[in-house]
SERO-4910 file (N, C-alpha, C, O; in steps of 0.05 Angstrom, whole numbers):
BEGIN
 pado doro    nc1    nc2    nc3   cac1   cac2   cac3    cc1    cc2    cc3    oc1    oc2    oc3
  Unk    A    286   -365    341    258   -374    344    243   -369    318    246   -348    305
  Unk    A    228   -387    312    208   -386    279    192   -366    289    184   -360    312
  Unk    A    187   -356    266    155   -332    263    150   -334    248    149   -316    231
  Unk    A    138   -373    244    116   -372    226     89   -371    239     69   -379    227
  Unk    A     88   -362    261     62   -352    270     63   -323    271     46   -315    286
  Unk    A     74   -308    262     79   -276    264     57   -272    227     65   -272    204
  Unk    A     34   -268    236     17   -259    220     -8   -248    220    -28   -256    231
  Unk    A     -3   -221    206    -29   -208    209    -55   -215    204    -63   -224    183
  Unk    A    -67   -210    224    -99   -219    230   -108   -232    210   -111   -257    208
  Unk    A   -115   -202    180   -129   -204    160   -113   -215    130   -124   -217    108
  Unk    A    -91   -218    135    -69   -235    114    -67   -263    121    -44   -271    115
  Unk    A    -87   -290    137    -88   -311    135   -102   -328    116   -103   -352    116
  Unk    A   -112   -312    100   -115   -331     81    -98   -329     50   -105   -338     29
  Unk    A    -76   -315     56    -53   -304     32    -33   -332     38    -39   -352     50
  Unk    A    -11   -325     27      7   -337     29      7   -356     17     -7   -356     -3
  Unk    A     24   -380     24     34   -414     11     34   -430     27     43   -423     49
  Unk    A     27   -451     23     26   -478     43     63   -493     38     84   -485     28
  Unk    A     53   -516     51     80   -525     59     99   -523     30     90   -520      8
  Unk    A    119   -526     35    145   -534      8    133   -567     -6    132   -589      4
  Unk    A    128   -560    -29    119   -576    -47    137   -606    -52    159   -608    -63
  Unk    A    127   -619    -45    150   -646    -56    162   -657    -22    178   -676    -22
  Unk    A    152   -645      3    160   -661     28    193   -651     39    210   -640     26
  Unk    A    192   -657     59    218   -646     70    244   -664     42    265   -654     36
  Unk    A    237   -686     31    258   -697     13    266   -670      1    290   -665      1
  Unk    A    249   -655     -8    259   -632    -29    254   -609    -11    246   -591    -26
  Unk    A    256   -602      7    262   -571     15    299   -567     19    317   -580     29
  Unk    A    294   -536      3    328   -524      2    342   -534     24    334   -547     43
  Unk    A    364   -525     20    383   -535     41    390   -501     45    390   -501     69
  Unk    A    395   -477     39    398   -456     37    398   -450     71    379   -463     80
  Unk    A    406   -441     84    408   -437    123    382   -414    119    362   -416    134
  Unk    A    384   -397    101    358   -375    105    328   -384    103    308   -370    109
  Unk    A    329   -404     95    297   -421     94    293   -425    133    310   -426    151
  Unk    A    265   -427    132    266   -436    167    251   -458    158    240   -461    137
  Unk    A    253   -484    188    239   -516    167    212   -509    177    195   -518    161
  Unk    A    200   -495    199    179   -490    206    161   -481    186    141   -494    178
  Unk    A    169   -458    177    148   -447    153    150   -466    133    128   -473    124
  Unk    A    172   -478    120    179   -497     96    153   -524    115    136   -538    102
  Unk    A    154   -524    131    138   -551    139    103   -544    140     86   -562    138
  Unk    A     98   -526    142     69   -512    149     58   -490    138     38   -478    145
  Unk    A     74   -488    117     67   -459    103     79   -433    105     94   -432    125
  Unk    A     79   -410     91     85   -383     97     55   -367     93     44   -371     72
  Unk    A     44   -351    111     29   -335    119     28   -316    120      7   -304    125
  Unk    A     55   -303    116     52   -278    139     69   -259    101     78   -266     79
  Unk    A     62   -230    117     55   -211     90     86   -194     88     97   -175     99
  Unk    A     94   -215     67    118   -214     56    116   -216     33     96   -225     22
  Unk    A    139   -207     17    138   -218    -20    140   -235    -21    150   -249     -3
  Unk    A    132   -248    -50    146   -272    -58    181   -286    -52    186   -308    -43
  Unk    A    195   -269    -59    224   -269    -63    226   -284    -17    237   -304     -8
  Unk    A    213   -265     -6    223   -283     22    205   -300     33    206   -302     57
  Unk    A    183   -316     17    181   -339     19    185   -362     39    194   -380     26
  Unk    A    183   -368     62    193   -396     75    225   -389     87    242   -406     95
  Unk    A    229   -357     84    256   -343     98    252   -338    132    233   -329    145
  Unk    A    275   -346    137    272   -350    170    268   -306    167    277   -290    150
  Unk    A    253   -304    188    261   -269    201    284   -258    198    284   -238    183
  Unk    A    302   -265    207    328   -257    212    339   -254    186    345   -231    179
  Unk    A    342   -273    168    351   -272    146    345   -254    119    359   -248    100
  Unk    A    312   -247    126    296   -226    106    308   -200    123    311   -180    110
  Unk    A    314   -198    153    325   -165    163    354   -165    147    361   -147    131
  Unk    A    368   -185    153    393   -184    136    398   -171    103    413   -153     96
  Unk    A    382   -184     88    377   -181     61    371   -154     62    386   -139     48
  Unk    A    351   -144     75    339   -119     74    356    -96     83    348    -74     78
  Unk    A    374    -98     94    391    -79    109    418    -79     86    438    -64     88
  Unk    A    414   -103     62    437    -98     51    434    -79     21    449    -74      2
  Unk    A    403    -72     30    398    -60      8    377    -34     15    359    -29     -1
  Unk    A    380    -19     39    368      4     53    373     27     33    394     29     20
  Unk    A    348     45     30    360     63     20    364     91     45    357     95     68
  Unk    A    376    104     26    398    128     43    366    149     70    372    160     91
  Unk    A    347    149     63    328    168     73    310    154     97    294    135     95
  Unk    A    318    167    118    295    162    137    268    174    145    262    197    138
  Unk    A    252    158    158    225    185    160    220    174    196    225    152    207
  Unk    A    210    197    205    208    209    225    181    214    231    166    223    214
  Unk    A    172    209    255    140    226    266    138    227    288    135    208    303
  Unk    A    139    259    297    120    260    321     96    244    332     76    238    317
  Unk    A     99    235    366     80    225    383     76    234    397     82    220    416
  Unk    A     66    259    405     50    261    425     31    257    442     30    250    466
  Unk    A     19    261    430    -20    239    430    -23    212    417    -42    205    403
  Unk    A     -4    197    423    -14    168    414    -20    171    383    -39    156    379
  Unk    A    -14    181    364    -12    189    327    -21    154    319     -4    137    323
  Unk    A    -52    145    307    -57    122    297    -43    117    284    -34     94    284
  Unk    A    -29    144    263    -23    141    240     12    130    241     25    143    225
  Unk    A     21    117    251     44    118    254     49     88    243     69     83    230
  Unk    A     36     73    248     34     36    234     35     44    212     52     30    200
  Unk    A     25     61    199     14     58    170     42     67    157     54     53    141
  Unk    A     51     97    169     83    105    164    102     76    165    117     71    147
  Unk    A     99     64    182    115     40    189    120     23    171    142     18    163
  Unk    A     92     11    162     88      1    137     95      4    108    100    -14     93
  Unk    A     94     38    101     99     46     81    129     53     78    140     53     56
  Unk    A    144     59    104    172     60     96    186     31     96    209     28     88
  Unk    A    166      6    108    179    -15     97    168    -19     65    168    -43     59
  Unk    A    165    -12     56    149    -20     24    169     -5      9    175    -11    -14
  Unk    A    184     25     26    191     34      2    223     45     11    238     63      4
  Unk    A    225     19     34    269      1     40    272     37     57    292     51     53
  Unk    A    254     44     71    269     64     89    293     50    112    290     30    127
  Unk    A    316     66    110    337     54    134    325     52    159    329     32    173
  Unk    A    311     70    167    301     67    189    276     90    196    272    110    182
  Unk    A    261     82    221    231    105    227    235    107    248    243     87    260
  Unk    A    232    129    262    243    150    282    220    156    301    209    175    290
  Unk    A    204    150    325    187    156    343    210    181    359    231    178    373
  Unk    A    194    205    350    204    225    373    183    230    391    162    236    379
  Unk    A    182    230    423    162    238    433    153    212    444    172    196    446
  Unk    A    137    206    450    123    182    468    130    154    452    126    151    428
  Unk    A    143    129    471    154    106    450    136     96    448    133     81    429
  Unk    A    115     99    467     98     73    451     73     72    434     53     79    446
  Unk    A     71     66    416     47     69    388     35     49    382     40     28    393
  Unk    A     18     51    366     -4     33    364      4     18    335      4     28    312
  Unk    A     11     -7    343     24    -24    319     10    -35    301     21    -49    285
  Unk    A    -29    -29    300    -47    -55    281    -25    -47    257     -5    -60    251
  Unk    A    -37    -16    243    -29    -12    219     -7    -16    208     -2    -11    185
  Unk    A     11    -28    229     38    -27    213     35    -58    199     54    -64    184
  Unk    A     17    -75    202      9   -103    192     37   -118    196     47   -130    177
  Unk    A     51   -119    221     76   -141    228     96   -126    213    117   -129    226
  Unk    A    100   -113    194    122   -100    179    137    -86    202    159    -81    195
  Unk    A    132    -79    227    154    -62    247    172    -88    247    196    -84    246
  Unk    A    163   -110    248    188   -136    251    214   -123    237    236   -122    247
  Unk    A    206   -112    208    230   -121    192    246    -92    187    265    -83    174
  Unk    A    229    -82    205    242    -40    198    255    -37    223    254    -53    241
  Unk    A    265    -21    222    287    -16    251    276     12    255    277     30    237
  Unk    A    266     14    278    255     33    291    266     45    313    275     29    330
  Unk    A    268     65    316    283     89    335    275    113    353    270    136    344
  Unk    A    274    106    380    259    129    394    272    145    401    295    141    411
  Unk    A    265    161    399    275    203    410    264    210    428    244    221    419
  Unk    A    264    211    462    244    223    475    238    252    471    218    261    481
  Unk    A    255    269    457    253    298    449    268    303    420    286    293    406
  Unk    A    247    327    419    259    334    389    281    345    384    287    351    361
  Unk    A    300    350    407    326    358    412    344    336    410    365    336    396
  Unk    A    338    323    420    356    294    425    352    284    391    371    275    378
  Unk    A    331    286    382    328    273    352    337    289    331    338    279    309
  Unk    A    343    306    334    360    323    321    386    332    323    397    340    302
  Unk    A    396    333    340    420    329    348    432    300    338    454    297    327
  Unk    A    413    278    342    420    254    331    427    248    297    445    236    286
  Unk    A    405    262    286    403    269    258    432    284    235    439    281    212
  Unk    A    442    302    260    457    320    243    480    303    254    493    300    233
  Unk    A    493    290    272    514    286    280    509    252    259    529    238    255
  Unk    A    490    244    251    494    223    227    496    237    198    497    221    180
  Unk    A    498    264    192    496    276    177    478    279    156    483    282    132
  Unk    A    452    276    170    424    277    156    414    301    156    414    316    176
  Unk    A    400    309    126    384    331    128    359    322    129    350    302    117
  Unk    A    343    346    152    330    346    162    308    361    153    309    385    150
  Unk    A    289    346    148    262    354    123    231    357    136    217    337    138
  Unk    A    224    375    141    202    381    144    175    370    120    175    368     95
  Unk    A    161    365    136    133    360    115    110    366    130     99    354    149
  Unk    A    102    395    113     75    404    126     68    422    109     88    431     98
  Unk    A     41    435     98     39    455     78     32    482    107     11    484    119
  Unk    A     64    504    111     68    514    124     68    544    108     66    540     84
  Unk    A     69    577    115     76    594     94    105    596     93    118    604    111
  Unk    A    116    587     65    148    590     64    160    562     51    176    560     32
  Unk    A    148    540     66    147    507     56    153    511     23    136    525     12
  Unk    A    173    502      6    183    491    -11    161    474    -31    153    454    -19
  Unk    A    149    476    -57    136    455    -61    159    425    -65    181    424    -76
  Unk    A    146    408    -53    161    379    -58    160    372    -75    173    352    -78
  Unk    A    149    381    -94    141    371   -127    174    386   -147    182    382   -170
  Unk    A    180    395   -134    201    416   -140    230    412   -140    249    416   -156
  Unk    A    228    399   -108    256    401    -85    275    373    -99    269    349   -101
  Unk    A    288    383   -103    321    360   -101    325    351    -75    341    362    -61
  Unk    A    309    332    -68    319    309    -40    351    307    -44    361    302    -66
  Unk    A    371    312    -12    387    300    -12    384    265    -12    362    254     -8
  Unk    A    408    249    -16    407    226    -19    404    217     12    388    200     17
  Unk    A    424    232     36    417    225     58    403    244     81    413    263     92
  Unk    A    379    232     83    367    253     98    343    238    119    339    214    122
  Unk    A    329    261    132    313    241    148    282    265    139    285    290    138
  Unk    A    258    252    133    231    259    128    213    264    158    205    251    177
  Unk    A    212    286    151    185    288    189    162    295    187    155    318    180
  Unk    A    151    282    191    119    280    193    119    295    225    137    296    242
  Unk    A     91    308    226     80    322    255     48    307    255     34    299    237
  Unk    A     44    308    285     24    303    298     -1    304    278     -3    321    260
  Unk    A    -20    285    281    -39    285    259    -50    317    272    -46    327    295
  Unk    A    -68    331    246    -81    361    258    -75    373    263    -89    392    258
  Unk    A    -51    379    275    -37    404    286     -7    403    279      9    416    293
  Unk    A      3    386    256     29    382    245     52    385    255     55    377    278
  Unk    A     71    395    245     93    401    267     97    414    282     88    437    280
  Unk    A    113    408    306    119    433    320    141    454    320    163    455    309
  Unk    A    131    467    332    154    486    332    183    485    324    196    494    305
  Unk    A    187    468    351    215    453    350    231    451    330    253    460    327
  Unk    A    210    428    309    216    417    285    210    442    267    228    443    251
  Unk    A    198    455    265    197    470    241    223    491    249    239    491    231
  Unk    A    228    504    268    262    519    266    285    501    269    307    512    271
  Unk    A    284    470    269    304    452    270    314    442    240    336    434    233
  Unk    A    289    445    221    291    432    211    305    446    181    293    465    170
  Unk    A    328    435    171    344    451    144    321    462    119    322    482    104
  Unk    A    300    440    120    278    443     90    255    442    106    255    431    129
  Unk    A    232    456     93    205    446     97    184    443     81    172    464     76
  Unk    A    171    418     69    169    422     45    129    411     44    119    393     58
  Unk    A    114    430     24     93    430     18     86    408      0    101    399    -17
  Unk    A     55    397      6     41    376    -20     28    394    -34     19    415    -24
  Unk    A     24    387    -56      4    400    -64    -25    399    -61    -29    379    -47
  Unk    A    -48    410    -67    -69    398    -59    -88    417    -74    -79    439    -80
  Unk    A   -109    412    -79   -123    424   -101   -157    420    -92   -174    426   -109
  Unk    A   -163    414    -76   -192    415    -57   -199    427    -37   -190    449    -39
  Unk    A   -213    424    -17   -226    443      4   -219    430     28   -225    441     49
  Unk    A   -203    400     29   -192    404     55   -166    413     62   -149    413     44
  Unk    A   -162    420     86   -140    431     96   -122    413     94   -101    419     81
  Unk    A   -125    391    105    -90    376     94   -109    347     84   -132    342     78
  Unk    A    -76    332     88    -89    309     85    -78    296    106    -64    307    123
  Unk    A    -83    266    106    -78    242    129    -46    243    133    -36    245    111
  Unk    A    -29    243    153     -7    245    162     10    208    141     31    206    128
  Unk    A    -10    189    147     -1    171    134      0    175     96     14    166     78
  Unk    A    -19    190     97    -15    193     60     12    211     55     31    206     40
  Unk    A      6    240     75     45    251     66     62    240     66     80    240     48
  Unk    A     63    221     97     96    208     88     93    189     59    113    192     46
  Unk    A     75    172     47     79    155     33     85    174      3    102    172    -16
  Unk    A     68    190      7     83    220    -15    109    227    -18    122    223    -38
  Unk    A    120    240     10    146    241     19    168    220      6    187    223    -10
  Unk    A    157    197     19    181    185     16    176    175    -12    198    176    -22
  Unk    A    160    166    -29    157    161    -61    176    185    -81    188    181   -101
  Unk    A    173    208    -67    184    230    -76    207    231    -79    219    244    -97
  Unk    A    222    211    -57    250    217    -47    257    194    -78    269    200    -98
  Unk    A    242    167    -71    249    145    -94    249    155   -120    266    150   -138
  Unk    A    227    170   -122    232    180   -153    258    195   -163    262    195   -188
  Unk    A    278    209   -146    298    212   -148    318    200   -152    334    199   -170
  Unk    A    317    188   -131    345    167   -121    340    131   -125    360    116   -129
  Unk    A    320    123   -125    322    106   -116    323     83   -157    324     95   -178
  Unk    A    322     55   -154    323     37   -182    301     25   -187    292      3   -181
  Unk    A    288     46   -201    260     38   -204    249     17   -221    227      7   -226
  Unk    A    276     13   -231    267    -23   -242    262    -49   -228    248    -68   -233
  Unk    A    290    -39   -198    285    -54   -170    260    -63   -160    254    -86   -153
  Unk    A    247    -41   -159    219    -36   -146    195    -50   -167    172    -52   -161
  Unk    A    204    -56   -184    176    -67   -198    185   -106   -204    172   -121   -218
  Unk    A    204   -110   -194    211   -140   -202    197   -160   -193    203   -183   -199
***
């Protein structure tokens, strides 16, 4: 099924109109869809997938995942979890991990949950157990007493990132489950910051290590 109607609210006036030159000249390529090639592309993608059926941009994207997952507690319905959604599709996370209540509030993720593979944990036992038996280390992110600065830490290549509950950060659970736990820095008068700004910290952190940062700017 086309999803060239799969577009966020405030990204309709982005995008490209139909394939230039009439169906005579659109690709023959199977990953083009003729819908979007006939009506435009809309919806908040890069350039490079363009007039690409869905399926074919998850494909592409999965052939080029990198090794680190991120994770967040739901307890209370966490706003901030679209925005995580969003940012680990921007920056090729394998996958984002709902431990705790499955269902979240999708504006912020702006349609990007389409293309990320997402994974529920009803407990932080089950998500951890899950974690180590894929042979992921398991990373705390909270400025906790003991926490690691991240500014510091050698990310393994495969591992999974955990965000906690906006305000009251991680729990328990996760902080004796977890192999690392690692601090932001911060240099003002509030106590933390937005649960969506650490992970995009987090996981930038992880890229600056591992990841082809020539990839990322093409």
């Amino acid at each position: 099924m086309s999803d060239a109607r799969d577009v966020a609210g405030d990204e309709l006036e982005y995008g490209v109109g139909p394939w230039p030159g009439g169906r005579a000249e659109w690709p023959a390529d199977d990953h083009y869809d003729p819908e979007l090639l006939e009506h435009g592309d809309r919806r908040n993608v890069v350039d490079r997938y363009r007039y690409w059926r869905h399926e074919a941009i998850v494909a592409d994207l999965d052939t080029r995942r990198h090794g680190f997952h991120v994770a967040i507690e739901n307890w209370q319905h966490d706003f901030n979890i679209g925005s995580v959604v969003r940012t680990a599709n921007a920056f090729l996370a394998r996958e984002v991990h709902i431990v705790g209540r499955r269902r979240w509030n999708r504006r912020g993720a702006m349609v990007t949950d389409r293309y990320q593979h997402v994974r529920h944990h009803p407990t932080v036992e089950e998500f951890v157990a899950w974690a180590h038996g894929e042979g992921l280390t398991v990373i705390g992110i909270d400025n906790l007493p003991g926490s690691v600065p991240i500014e510091t830490f050698e990310f393994p290549r495969n591992c999974v990132l955990v965000l906690g509950q906006e305000s009251v950060g991680l729990t328990d659970a996760v902080r004796e489950a977890a192999d690392a736990t690692l601090a932001i820095a911060q240099y003002g008068s509030t106590r933390s910051i937005n649960a969506g700004a650490a992970a995009a910290i987090a996981m930038h952190a992880w890229v600056g290590q591992h990841a082809d940062i020539a990839a990322g700017h093409a």
